[in-house]
C-alpha positions in Angstrom: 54.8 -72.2 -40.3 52.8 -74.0 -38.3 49.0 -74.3 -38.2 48.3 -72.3 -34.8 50.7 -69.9 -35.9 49.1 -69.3 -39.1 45.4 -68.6 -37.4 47.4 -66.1 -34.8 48.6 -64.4 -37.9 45.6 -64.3 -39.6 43.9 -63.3 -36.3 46.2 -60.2 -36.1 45.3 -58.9 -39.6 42.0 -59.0 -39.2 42.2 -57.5 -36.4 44.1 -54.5 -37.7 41.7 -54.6 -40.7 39.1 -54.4 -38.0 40.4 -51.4 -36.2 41.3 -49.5 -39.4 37.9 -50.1 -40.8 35.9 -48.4 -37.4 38.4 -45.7 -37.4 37.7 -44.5 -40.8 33.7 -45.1 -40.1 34.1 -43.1 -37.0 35.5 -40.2 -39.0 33.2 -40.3 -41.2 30.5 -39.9 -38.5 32.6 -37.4 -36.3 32.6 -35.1 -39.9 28.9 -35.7 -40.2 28.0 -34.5 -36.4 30.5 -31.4 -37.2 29.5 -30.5 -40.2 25.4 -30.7 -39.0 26.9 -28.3 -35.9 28.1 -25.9 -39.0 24.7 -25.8 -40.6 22.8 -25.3 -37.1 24.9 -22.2 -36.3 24.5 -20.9 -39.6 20.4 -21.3 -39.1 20.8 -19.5 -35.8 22.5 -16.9 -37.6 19.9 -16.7 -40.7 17.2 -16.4 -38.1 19.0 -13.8 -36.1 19.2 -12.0 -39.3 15.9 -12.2 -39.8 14.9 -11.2 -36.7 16.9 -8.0 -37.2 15.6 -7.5 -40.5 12.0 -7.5 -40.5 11.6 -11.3 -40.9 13.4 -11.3 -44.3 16.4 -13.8 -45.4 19.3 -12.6 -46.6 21.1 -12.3 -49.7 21.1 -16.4 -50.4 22.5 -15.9 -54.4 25.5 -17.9 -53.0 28.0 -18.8 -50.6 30.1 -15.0 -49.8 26.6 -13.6 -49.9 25.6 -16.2 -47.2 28.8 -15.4 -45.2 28.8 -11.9 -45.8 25.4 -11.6 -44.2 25.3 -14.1 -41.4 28.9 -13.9 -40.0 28.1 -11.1 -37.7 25.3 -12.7 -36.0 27.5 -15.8 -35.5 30.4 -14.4 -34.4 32.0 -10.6 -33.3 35.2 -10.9 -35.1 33.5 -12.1 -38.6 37.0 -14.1 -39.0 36.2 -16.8 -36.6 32.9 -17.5 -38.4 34.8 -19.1 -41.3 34.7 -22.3 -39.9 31.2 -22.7 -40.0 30.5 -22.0 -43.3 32.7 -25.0 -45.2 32.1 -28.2 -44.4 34.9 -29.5 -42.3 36.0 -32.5 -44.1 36.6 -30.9 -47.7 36.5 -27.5 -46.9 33.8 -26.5 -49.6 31.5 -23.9 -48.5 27.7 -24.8 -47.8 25.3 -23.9 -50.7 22.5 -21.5 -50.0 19.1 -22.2 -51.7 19.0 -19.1 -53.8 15.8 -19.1 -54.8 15.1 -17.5 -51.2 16.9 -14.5 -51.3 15.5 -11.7 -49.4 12.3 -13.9 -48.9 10.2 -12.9 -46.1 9.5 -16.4 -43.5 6.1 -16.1 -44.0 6.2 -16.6 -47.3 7.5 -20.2 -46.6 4.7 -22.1 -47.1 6.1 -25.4 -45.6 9.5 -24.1 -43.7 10.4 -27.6 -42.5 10.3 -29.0 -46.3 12.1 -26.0 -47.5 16.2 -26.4 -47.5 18.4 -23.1 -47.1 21.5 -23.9 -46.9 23.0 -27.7 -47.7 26.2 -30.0 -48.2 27.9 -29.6 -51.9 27.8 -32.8 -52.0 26.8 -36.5 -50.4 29.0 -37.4 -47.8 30.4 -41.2 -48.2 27.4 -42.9 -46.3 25.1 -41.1 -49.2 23.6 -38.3 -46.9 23.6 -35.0 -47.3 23.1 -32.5 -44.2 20.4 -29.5 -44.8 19.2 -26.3 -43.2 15.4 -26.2 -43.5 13.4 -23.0 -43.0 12.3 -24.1 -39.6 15.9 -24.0 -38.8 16.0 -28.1 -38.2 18.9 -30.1 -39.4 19.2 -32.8 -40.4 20.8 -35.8 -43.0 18.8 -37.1 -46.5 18.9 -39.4 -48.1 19.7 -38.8 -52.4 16.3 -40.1 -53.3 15.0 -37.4 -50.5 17.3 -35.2 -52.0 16.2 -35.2 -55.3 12.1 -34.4 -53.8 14.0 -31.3 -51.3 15.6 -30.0 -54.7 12.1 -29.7 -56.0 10.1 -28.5 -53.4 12.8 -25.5 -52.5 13.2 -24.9 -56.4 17.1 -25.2 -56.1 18.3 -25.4 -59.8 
């Protein structure tokens, strides 16, 4: 094989490399925008449920209870909610802080440091999306993480 033939092959791989590579990072990042769509319809819901309920949370003790009580408020036919409340990539179901259950809001002291409802799990860039009682989403960090788990006195 010659030598130009060699750096045309060589050229091709990486190229294919290349390609593979961006398609598995845009994944990646199309599953993180979804599943931090997921968690901001599920904090519309919480707060719609609040709003009906005096300005209390509902049952939070774990993922059906979440469903159970938000689906309505997201959805009519409780059956198309399902898709919000698993993350779309691995299909495990959001956690709920429990340590909220039937809190009133009020008693929040710092809403926007306080997460309700999060990822299982990192996702591969190392974040993990959150619902905070302000109803913001957004990714942390593990490190950031670890201070959230604290401060929202998940176990």
């Amino acid at each position: 094989m010659k030598t130009w033939q060699r750096i045309l092959v060589v050229t091709v791989l990486l190229g294919i490399g290349t390609f593979v590579g961006f398609n598995r990072l845009a994944d990646g990042e199309r599953m993180n925008r979804l599943s931090m769509s997921n968690l901001r319809v599920i904090g519309l819901g919480v707060m719609m449920y609040a709003d009906d309920w005096d300005s209390k949370l509902p049952n939070l003790s774990d993922a059906q209870s979440l469903k159970k009580a938000v689906a309505g408020n997201i959805a009519t036919d409780k059956s198309k909610a399902e898709i919000y409340f698993v993350h779309p990539k691995t299909g495990i179901p959001y956690q709920p802080n429990s340590s909220l259950s039937y809190k009133e809001l009020r008693e929040l002291k710092a809403p926007s440091e306080i997460a309700v409802v999060y990822e299982d799990a990192p996702a591969r860039d190392g974040t993990r999306g959150v619902l905070f009682g302000d109803c913001h989403v957004e990714r942390v960090n593990e490190s950031r993480w670890q201070l959230l788990k604290k401060t929202s006195n998940i176990l």
